[in-house]
Each structure stands twice: as structure tokens, then as C-alpha cells.
PDB file as gemmi writes it, atoms N, CA and C in Angstrom:
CRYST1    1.000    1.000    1.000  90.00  90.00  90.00 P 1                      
ATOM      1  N   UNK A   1     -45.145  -3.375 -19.172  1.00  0.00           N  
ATOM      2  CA  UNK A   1     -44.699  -4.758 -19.209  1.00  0.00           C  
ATOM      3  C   UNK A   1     -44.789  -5.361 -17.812  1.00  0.00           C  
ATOM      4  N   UNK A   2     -45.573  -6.518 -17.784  1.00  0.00           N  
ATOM      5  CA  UNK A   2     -45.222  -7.562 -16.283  1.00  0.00           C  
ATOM      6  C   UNK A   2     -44.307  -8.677 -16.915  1.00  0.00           C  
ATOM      7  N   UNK A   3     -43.750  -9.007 -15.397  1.00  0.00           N  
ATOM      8  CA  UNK A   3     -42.799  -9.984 -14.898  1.00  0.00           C  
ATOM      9  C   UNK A   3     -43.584 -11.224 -14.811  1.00  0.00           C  
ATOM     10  N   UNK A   4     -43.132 -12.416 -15.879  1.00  0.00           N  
ATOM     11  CA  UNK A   4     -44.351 -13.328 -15.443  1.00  0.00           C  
ATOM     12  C   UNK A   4     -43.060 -14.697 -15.610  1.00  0.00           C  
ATOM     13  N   UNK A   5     -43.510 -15.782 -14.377  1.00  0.00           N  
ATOM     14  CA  UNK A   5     -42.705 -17.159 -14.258  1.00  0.00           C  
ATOM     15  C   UNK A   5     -43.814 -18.507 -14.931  1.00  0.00           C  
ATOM     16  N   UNK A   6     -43.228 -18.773 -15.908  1.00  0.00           N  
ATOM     17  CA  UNK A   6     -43.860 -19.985 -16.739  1.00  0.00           C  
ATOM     18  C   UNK A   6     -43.004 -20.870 -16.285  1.00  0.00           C  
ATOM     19  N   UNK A   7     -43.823 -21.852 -16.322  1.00  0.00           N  
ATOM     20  CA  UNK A   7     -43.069 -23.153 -16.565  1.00  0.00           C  
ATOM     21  C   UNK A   7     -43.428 -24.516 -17.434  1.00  0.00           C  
ATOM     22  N   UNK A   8     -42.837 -25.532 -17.614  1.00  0.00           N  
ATOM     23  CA  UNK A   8     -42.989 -25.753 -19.062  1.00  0.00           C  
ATOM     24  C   UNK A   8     -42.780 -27.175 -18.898  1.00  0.00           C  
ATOM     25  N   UNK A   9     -43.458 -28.223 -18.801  1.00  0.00           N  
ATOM     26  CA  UNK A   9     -43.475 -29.731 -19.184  1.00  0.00           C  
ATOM     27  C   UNK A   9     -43.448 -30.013 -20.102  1.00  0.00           C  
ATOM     28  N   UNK A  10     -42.731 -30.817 -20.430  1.00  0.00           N  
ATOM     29  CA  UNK A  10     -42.458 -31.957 -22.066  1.00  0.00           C  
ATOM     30  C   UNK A  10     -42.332 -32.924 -21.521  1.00  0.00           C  
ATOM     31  N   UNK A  11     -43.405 -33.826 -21.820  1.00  0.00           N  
ATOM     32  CA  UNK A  11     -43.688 -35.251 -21.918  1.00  0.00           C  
ATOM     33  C   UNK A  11     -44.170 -35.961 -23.248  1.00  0.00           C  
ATOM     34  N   UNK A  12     -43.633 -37.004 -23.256  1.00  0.00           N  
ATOM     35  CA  UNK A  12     -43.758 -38.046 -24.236  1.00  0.00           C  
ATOM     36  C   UNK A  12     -45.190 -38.792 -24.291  1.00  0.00           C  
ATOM     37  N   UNK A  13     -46.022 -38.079 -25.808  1.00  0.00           N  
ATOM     38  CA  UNK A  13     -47.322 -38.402 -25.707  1.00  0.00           C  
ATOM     39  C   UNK A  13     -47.423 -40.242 -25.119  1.00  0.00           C  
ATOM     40  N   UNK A  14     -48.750 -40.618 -25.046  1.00  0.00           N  
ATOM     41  CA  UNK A  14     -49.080 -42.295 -24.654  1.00  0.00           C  
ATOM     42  C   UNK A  14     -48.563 -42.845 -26.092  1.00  0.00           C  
ATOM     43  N   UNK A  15     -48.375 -43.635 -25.619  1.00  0.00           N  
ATOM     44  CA  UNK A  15     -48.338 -44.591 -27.156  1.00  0.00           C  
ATOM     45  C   UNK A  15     -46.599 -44.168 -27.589  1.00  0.00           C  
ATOM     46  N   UNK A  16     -45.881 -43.191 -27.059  1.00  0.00           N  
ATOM     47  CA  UNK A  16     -44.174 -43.074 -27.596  1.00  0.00           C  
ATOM     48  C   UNK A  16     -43.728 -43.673 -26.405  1.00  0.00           C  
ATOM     49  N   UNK A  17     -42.365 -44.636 -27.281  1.00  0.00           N  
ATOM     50  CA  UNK A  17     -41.897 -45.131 -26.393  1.00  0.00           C  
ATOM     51  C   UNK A  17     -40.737 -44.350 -25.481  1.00  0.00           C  
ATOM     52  N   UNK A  18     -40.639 -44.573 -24.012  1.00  0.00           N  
ATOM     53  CA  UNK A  18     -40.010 -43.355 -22.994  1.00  0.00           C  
ATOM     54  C   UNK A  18     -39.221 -44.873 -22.352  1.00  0.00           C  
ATOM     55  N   UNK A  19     -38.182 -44.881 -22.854  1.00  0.00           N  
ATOM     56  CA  UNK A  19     -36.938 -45.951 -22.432  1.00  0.00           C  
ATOM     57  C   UNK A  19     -36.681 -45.990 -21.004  1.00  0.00           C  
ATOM     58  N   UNK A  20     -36.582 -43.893 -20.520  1.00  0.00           N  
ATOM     59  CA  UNK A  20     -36.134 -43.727 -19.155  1.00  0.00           C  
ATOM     60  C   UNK A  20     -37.398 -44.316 -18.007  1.00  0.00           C  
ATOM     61  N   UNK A  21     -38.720 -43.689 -18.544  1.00  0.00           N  
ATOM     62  CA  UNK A  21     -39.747 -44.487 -17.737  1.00  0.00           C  
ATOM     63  C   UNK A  21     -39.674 -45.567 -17.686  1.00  0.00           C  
ATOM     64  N   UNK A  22     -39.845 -46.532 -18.552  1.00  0.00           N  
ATOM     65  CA  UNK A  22     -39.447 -47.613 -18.458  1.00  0.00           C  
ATOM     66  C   UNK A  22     -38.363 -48.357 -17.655  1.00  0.00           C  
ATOM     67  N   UNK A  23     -37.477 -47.957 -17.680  1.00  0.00           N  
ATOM     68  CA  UNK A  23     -36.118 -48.206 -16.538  1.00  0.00           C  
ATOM     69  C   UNK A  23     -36.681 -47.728 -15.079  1.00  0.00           C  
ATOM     70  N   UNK A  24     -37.082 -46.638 -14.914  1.00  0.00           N  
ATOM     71  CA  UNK A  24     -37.354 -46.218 -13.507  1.00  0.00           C  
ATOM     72  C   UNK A  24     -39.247 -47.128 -13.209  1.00  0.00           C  
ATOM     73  N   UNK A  25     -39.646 -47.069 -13.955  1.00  0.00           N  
ATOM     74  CA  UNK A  25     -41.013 -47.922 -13.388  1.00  0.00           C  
ATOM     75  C   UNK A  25     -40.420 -49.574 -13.151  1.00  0.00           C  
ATOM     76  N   UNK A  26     -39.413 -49.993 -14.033  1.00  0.00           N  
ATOM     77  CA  UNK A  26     -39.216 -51.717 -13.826  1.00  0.00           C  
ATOM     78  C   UNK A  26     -38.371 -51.678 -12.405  1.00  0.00           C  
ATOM     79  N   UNK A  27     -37.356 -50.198 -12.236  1.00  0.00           N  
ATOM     80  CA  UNK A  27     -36.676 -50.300 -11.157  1.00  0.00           C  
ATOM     81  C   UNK A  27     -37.382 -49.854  -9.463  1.00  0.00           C  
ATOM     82  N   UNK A  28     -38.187 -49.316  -9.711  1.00  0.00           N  
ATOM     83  CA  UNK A  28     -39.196 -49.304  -8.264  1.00  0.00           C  
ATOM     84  C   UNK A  28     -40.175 -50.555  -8.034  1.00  0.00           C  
ATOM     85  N   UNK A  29     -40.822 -51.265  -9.078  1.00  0.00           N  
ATOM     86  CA  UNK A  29     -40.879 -52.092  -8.783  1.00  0.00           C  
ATOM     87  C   UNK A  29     -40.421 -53.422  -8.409  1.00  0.00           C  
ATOM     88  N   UNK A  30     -39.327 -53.773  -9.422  1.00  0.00           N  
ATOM     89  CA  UNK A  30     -39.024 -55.157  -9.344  1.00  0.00           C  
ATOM     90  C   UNK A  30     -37.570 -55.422  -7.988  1.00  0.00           C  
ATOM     91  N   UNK A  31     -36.529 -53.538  -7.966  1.00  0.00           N  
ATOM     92  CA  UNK A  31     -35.762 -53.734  -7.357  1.00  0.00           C  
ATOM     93  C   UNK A  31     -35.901 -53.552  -6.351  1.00  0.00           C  
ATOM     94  N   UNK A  32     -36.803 -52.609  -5.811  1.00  0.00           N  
ATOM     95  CA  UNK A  32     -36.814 -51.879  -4.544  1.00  0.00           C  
ATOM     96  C   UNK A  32     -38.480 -51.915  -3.896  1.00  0.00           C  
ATOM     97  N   UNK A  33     -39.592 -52.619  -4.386  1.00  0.00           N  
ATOM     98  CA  UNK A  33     -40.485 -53.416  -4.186  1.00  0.00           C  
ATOM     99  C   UNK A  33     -41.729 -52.423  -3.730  1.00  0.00           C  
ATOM    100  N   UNK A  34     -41.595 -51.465  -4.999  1.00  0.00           N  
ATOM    101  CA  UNK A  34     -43.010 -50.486  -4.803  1.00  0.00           C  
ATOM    102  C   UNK A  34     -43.959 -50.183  -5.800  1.00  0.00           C  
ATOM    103  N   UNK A  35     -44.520 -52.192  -5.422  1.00  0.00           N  
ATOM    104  CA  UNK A  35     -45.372 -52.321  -5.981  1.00  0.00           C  
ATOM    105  C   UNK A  35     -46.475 -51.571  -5.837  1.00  0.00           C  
ATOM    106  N   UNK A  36     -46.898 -50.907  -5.056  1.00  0.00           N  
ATOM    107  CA  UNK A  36     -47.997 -50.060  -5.447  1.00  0.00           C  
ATOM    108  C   UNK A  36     -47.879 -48.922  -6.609  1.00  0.00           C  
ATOM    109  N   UNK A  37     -46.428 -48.500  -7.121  1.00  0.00           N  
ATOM    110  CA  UNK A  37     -46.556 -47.883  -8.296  1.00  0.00           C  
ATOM    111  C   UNK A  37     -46.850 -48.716  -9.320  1.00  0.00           C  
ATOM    112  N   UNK A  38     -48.147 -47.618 -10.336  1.00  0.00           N  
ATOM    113  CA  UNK A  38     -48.851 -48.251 -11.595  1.00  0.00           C  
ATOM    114  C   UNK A  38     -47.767 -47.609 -13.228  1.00  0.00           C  
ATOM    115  N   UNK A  39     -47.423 -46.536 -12.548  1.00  0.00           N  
ATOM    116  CA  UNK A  39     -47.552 -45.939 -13.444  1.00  0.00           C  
ATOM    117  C   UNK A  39     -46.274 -44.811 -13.335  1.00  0.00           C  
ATOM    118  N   UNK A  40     -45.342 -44.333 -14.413  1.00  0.00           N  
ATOM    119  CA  UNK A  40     -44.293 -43.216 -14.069  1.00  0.00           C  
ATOM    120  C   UNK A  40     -44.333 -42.385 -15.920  1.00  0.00           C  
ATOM    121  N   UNK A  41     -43.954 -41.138 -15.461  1.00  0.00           N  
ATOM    122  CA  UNK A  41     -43.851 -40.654 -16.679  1.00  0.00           C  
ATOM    123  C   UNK A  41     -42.435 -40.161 -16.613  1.00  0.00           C  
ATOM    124  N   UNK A  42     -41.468 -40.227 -17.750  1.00  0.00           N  
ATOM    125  CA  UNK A  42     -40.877 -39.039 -17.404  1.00  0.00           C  
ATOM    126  C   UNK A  42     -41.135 -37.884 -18.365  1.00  0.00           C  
ATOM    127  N   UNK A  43     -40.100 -36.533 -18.514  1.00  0.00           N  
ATOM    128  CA  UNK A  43     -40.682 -35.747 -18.955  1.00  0.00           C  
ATOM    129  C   UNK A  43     -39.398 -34.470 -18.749  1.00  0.00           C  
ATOM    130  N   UNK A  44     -39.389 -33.701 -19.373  1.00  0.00           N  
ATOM    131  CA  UNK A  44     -38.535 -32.309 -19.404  1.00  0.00           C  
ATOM    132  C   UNK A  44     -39.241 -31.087 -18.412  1.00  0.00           C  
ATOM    133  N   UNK A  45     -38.725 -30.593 -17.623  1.00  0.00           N  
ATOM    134  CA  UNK A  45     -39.392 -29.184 -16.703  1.00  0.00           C  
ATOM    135  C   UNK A  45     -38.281 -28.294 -16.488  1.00  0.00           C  
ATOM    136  N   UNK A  46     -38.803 -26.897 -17.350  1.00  0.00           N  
ATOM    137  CA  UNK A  46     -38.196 -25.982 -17.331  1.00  0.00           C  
ATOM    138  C   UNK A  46     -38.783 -24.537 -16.954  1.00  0.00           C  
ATOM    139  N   UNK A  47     -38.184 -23.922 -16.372  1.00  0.00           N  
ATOM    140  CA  UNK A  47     -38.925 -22.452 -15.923  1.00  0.00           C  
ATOM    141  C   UNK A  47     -38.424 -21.518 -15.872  1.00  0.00           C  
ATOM    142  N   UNK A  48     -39.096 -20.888 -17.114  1.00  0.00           N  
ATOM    143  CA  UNK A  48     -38.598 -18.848 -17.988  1.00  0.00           C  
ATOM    144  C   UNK A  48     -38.908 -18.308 -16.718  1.00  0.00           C  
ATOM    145  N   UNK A  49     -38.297 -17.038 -16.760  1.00  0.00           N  
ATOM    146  CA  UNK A  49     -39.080 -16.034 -16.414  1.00  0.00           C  
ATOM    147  C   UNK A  49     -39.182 -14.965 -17.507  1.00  0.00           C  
ATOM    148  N   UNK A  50     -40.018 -14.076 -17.558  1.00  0.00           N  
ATOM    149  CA  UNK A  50     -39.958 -13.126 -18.995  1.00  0.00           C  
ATOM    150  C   UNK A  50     -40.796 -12.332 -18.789  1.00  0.00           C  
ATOM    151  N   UNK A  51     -40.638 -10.824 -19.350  1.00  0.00           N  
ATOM    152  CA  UNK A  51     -41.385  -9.475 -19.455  1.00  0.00           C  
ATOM    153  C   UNK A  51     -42.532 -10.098 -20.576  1.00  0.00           C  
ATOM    154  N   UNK A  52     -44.000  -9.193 -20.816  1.00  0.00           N  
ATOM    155  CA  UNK A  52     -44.358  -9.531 -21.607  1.00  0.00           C  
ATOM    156  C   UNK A  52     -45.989  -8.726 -21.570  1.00  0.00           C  
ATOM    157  N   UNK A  53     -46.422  -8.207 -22.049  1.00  0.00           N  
ATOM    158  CA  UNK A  53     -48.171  -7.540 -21.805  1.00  0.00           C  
ATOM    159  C   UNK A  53     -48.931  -8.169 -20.589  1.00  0.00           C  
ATOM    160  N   UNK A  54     -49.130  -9.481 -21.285  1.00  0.00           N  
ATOM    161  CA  UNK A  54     -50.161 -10.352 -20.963  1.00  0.00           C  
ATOM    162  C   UNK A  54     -49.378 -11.843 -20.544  1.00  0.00           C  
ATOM    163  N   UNK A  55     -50.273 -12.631 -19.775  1.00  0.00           N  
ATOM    164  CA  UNK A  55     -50.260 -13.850 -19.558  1.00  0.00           C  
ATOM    165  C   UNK A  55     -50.180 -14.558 -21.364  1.00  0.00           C  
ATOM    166  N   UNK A  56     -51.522 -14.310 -21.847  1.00  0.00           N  
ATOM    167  CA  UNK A  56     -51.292 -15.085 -23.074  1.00  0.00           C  
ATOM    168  C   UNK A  56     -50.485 -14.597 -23.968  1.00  0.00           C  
ATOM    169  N   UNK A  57     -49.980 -13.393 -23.988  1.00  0.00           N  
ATOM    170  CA  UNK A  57     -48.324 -13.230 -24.516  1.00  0.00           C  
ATOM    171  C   UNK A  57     -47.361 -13.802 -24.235  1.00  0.00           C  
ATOM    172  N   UNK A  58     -46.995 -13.982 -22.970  1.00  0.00           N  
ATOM    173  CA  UNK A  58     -46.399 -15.017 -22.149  1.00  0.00           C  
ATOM    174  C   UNK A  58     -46.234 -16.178 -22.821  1.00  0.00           C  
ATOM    175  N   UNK A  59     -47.367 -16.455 -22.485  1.00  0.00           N  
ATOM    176  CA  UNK A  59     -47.348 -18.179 -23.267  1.00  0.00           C  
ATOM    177  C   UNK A  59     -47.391 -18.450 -24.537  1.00  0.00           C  
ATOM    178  N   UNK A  60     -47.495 -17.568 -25.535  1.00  0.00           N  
ATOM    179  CA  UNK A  60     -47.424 -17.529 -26.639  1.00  0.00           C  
ATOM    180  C   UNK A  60     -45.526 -17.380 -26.791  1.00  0.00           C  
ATOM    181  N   UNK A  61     -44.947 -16.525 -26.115  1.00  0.00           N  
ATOM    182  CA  UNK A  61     -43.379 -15.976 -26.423  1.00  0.00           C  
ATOM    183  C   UNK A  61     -42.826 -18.018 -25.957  1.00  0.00           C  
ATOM    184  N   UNK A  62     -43.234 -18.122 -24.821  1.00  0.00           N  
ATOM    185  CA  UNK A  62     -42.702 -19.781 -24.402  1.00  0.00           C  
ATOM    186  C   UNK A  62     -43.001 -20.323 -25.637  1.00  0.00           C  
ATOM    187  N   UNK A  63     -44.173 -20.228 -25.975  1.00  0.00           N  
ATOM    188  CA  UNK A  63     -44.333 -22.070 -27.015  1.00  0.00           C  
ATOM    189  C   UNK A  63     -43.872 -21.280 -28.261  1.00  0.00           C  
ATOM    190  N   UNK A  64     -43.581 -20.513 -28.769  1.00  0.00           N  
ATOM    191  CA  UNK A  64     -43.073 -20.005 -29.997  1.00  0.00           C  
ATOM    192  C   UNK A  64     -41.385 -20.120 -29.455  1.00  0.00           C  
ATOM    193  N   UNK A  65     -40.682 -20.089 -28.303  1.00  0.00           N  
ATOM    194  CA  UNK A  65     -39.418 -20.157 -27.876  1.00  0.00           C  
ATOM    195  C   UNK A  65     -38.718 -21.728 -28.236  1.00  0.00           C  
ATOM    196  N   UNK A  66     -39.966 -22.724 -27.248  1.00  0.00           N  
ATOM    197  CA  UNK A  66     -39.797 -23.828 -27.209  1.00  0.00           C  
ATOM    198  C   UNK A  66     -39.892 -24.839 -28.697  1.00  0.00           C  
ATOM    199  N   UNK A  67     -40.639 -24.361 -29.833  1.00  0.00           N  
ATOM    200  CA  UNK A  67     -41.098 -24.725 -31.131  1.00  0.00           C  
ATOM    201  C   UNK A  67     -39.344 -24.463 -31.981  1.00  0.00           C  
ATOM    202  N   UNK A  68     -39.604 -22.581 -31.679  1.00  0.00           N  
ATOM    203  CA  UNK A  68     -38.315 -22.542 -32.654  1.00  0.00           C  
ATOM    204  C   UNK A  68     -36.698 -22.927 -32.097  1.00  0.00           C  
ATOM    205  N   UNK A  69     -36.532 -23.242 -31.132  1.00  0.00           N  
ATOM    206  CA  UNK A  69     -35.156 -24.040 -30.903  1.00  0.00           C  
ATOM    207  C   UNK A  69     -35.740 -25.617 -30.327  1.00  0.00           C  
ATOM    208  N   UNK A  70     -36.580 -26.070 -30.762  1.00  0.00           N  
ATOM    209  CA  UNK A  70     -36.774 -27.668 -31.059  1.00  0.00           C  
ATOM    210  C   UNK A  70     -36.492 -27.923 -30.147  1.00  0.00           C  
ATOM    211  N   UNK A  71     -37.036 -27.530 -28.511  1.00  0.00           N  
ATOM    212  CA  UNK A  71     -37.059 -28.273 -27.455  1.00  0.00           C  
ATOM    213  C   UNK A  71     -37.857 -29.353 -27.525  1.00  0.00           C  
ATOM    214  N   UNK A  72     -38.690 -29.463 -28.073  1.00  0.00           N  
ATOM    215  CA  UNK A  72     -39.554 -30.629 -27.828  1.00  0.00           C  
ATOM    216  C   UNK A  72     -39.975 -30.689 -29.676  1.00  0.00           C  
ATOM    217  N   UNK A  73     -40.398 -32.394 -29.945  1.00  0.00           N  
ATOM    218  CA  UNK A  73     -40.707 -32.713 -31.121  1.00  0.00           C  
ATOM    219  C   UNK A  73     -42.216 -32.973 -31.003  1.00  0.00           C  
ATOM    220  N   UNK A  74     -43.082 -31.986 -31.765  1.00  0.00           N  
ATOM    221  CA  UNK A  74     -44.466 -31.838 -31.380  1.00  0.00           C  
ATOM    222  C   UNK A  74     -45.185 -33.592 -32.013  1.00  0.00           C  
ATOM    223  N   UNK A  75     -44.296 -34.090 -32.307  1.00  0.00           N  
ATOM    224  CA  UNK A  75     -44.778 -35.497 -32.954  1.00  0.00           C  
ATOM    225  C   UNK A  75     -44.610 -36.866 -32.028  1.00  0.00           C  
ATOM    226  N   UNK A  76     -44.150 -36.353 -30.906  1.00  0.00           N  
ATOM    227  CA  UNK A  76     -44.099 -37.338 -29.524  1.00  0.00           C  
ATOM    228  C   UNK A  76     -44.215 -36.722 -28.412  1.00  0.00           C  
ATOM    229  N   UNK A  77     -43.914 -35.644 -28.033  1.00  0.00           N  
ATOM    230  CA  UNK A  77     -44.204 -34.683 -26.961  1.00  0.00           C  
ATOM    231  C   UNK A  77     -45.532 -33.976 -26.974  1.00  0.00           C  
ATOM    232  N   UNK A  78     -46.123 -34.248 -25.545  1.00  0.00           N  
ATOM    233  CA  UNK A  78     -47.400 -32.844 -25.397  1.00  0.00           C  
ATOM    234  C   UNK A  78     -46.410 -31.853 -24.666  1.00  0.00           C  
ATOM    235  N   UNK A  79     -46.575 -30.481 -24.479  1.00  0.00           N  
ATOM    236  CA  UNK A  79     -46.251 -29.350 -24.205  1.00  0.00           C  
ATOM    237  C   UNK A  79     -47.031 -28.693 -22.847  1.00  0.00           C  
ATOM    238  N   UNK A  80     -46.496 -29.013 -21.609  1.00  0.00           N  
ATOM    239  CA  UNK A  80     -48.184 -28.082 -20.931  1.00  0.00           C  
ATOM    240  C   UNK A  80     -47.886 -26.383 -20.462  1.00  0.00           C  
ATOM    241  N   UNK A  81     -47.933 -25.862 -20.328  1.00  0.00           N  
ATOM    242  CA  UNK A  81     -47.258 -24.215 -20.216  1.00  0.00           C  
ATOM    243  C   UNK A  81     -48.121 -23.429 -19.030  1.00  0.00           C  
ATOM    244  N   UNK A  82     -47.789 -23.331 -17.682  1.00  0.00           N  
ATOM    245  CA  UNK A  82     -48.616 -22.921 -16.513  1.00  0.00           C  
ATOM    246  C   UNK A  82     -47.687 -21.466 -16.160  1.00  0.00           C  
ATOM    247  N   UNK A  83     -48.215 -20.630 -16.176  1.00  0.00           N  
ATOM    248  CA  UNK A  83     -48.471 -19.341 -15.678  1.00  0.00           C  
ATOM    249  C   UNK A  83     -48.395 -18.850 -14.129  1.00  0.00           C  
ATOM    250  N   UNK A  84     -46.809 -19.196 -13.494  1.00  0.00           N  
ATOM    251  CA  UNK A  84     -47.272 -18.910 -11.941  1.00  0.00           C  
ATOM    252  C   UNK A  84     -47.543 -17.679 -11.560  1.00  0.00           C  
ATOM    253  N   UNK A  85     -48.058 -17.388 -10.676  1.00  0.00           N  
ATOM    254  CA  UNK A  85     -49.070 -16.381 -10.071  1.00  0.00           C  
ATOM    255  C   UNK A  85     -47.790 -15.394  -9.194  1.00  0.00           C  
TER     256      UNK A  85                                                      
END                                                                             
């Protein structure tokens, strides 16, 4: 068995509406005047650590973790799952 550190983004696909982005993109721009931001996402970041064969065991044990206690709703959320070294 290796020791492997995942970590785990949930963001709200394009097109769902993200209330909190919304608040923090109207508030850098309009309050605090940074207008050069286009664009903000927000999003969930979390990071396992876990025994496991393989890398793609790994990431298979995360998104089967994250699926069955409904961290994220695969019907507005993408999922991204990175493998640190």
C-alpha cells in the first residue's frame, strides 16, 4: 500500500447559478474597484490523504467517497481530483 494526498475541487458547472460568486465578483468590482477582475468562481477544496495500490485507486476511493456521502451534486458541480506527488 502507498500513502497518496488528493485533493478535490467542486465547482459549480457554467450555466449554475453560484450566488457566492456573484457577491464576491460584484464586491471587487463595484466596492473596492478591481476592475480588472473578469471573472471569479467559487467552489469547495478539500484534501484526503489515503492508503491505496495505485494512484487510480486513489482516485477512484475519492470520487466513489465524494458521490456516496453527496459532497457534491453531479447535476451542477464538475469534480476535478489531482494526485499530489
Amino acid at each position: 500500500m502507498n500513502n497518496y494526498v488528493l485533493e478535490i475541487i467542486i465547482e459549480k458547472k457554467p450555466g449554475a447559478r453560484d450566488p457566492e460568486r456573484e457577491t464576491i465578483l460584484r464586491d471587487l468590482i463595484k466596492q473596492n474597484g478591481f476592475e480588472m477582475v473578469k471573472n471569479v468562481r467559487s467552489g469547495k477544496f478539500l484534501r484526503v490523504n489515503l492508503e491505496a495500490e495505485s494512484k487510480e485507486e486513489a482516485k477512484d476511493i475519492v470520487y466513489r467517497m465524494c458521490n456516496d456521502l453527496r459532497i457534491f451534486n453531479p447535476v451542477i458541480h464538475t469534480v476535478t481530483i489531482n494526485v499530489k506527488e
